[in-house]
C-alpha positions in Angstrom: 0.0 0.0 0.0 1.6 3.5 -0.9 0.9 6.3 1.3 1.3 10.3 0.6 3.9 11.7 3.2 1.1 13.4 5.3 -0.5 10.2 5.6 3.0 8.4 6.3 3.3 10.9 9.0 -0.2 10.5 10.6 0.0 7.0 10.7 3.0 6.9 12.1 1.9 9.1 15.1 -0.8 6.6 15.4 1.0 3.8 15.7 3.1 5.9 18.6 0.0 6.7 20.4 -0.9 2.5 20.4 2.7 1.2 20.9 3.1 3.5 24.4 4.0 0.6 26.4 6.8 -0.1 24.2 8.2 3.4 23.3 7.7 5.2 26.4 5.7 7.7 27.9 8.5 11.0 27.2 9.6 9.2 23.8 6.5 9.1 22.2 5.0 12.1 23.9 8.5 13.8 22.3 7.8 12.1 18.9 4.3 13.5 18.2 4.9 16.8 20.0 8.2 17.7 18.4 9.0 21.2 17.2 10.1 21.0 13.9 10.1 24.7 12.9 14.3 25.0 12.6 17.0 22.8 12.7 17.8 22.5 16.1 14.3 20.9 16.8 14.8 18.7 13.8 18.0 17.2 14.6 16.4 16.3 17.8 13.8 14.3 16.4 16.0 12.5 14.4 17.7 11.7 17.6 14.2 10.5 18.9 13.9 8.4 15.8 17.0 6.6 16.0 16.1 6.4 20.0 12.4 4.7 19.0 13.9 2.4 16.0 16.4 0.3 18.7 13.6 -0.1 20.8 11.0 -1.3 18.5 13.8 -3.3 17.2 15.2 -4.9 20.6 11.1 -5.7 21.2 11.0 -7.4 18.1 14.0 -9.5 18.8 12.7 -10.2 22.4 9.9 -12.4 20.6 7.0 -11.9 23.5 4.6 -9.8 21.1 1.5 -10.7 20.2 1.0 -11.1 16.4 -1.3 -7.9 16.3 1.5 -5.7 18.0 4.4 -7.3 16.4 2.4 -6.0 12.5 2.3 -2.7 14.4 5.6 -2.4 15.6 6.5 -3.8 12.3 4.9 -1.5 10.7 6.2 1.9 12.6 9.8 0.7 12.4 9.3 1.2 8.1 7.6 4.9 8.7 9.6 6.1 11.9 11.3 8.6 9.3 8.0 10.0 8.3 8.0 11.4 11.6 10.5 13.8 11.0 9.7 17.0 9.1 10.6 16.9 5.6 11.8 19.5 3.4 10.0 19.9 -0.2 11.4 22.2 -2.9 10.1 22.9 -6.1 13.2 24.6 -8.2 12.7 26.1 -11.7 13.4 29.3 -14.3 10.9 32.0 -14.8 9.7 30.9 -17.9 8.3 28.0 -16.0 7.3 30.2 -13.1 5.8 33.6 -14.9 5.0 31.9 -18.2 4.4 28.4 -19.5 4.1 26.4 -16.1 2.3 29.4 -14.2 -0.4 27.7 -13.8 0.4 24.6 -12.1 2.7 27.3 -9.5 -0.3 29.1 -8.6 -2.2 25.2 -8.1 0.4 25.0 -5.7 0.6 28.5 -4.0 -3.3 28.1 -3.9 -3.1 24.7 -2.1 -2.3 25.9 1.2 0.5 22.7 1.3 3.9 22.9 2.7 5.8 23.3 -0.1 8.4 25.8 -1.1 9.4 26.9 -4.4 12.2 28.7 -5.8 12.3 30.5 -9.1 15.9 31.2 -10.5 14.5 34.2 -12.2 17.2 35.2 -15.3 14.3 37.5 -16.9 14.4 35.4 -20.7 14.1 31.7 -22.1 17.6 30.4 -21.5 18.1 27.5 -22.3 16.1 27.2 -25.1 17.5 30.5 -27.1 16.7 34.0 -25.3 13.1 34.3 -26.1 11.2 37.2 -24.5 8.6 36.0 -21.4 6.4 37.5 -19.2 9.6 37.7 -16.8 11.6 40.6 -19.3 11.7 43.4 -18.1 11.0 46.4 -19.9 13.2 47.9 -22.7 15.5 44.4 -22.8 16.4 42.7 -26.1 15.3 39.3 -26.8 14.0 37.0 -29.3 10.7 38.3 -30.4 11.5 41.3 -28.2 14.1 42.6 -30.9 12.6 46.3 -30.5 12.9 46.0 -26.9 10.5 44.6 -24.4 7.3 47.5 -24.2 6.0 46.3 -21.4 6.7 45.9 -17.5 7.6 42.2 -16.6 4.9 40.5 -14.3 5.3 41.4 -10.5 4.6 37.4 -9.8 5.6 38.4 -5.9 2.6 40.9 -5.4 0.9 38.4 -7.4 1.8 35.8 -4.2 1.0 38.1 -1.8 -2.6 38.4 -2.7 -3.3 34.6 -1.2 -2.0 36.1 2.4 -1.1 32.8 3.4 1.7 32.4 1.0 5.3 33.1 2.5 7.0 35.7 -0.5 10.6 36.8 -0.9 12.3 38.5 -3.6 16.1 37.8 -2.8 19.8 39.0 -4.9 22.6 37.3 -3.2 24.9 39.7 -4.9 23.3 42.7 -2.7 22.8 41.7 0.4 23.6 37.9 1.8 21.8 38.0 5.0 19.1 38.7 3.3 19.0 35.7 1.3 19.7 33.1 4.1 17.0 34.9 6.3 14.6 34.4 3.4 15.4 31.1 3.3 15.3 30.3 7.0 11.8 31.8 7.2 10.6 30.3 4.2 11.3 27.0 5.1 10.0 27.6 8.8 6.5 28.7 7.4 3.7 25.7 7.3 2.6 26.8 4.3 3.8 27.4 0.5 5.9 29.8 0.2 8.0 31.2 -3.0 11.5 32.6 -3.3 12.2 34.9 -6.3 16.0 34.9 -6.9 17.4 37.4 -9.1 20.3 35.0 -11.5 22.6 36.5 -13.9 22.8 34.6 -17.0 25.0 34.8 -19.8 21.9 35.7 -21.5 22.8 39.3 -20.2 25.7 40.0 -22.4 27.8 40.7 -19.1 30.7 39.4 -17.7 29.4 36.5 -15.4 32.8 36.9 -13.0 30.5 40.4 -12.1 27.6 38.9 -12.0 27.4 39.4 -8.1 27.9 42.9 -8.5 25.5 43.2 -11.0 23.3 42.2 -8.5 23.9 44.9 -6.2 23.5 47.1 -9.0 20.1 46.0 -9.7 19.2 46.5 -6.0 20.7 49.9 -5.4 18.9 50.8 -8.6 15.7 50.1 -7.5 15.3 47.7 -10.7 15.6 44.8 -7.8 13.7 45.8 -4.6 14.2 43.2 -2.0 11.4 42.1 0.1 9.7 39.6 2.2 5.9 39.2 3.1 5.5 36.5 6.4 1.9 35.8 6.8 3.4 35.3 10.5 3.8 38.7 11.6 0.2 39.5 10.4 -0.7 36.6 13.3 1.3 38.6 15.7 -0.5 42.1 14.5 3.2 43.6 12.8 3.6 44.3 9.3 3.7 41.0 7.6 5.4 42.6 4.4 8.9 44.0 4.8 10.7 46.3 2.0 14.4 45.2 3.3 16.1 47.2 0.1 16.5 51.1 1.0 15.3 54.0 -1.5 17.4 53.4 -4.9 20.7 55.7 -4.8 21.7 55.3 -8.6 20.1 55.6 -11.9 18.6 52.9 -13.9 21.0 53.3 -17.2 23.7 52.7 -14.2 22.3 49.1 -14.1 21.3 48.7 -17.6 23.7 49.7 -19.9 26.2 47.6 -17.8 24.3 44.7 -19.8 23.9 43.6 -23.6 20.2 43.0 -23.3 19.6 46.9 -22.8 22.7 47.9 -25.0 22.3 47.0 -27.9 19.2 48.8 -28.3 21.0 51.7 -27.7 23.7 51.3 -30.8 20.5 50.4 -33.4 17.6 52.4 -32.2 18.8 54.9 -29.7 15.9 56.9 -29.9 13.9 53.9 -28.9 16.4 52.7 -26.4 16.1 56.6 -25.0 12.7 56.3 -24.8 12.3 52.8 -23.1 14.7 53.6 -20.7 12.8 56.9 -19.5 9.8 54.4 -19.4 11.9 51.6 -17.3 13.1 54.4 -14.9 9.5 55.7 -14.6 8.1 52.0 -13.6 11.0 51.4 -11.5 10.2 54.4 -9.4 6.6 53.9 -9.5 7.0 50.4 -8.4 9.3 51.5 -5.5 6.6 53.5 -4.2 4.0 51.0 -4.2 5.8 48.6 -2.3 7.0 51.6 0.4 3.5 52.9 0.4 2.3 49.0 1.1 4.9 48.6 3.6 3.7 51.6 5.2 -0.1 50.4 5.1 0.1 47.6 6.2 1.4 49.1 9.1 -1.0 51.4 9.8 -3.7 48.5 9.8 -1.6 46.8 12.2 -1.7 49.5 14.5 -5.9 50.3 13.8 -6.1 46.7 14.6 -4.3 46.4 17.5 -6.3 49.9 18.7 -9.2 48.4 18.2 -8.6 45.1 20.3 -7.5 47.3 22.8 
């Protein structure tokens, strides 16, 4: 009989519950109680596991089990690892993510399941020949984008957020590190989906990959990368669940842009039309910036009306 994971798990927690006598009061109240949530509380209920699998074992060998206990114990010593959380990633590119395979990630993002994704977001069709999808960006070069890209790339992170129960970040290595691991650490804390954007740096670019981290920090201190994360948590606790962690862009867009082949080019072929996209890209950048500051801010104030009211 094949059993999903969540049913491996309950089953499992069952058979604890029943085989008390055996395990132990504090074992198996430790087992099915466990805190999970980080790796600390993980590695100890793998220690628990290994603890309940000699026992179950040494009661086998014993021999002085009843045939209806021996199939249980039998039975929990092949799902004892179900007991321990386990960690599910879904990894993929954004033409999966924004484009082709959207729909099945918002399936997922809609299920409410503890799964995680991460989208290694390079803004074009890479490995099948640079075509343009709903992840370029405005004023880039692609295949059938050879004018440059007229229109703003899909924000698939606000798009997240609107579930509320979806763990979001938007993450670039390249500008800030801590960042990244913190997203990463929260995202796989949160019962829930949750979705990592990562900005990657693809040869796609026309840049020199050995700059591809700075690059990165480019595209943050541009504003043409805001970093964020949104933790349905912090709503819970009445904070701000969405957090704008980049700070108010400090360089112009053609700073980032013209660092890059995709937005170059234009510029030697059509500059008039590379002028003109660019003006539009730094107007949606800035626009964009202010949405998400003006969000952060709001949400902020209803935490605060909320919490007024309770009170």
């Amino acid at each position: 009989m094949s059993l999903t994971r969540e049913k491996q798990n309950s089953y499992a927690q069952e058979l604890v519950g029943h085989l008390r006598g055996i395990i132990g009061e504090d074992l198996a109240d430790g087992l099915i109680s466990a805190d999970q949530s980080d790796e600390h509380g993980l590695d100890e209920q793998r220690k628990r596991i290994s603890q309940l699998k000699d026992k179950l074992t040494a009661a086998l060998a014993e021999g002085n089990l009843d045939s209806a206990t021996s199939a249980r114990v039998r039975d929990l010593v092949s799902l004892a690892d179900a007991l321990a959380k386990k960690s599910i990633w879904i990894v993929g590119g954004d033409g999966w993510a924004y484009d082709i395979g959207y729909g099945g990630l918002d399936h997922v993002l809609a299920s409410g399941r503890n799964v995680n994704i991460l989208v290694m977001d390079t803004e074009v069709y890479s490995n099948t020949g640079g075509q343009s999808s709903k992840a370029t960006p405005l004023a880039a070069v692609a295949k059938f984008a050879a004018g440059g890209r007229a229109t703003p790339k899909k924000d698939l992170g606000m798009m997240a957020m609107s579930y509320g129960n979806v763990y979001v970040a938007q993450i670039a290595m390249g500008a800030s590190d801590a960042q990244t691991v913190r997203a990463f650490l929260e995202a796989e804390s949160w019962d829930g989906p949750s979705i990592i954007i990562a900005y990657a740096h693809c040869i796609a670019h026309g840049i020199n990959m050995a700059k591809g981290m700075d690059q990165q920090k480019l595209a943050a201190d541009t504003g043409y990368w805001p970093l964020f994360r949104y933790d349905p948590r912090l709503k819970e606790q009445g904070k701000n669940p969405f957090q704008l962690d980049s700070r108010k862009p400090k360089a112009p867009l053609e700073s980032y842009m013209y660092n890059e082949n995709r937005f170059r080019m234009l510029q030697s072929s059509q500059p008039q039309a590379a002028e003109m996209l660019l003006n539009a890209a730094q107007q949606h950048v800035l626009e964009r910036w202010h949405k998400y500051e003006e969000l952060a801010k709001q949400e902020q104030r209803n935490a605060e009306h909320s919490k007024a009211i309770e009170s």
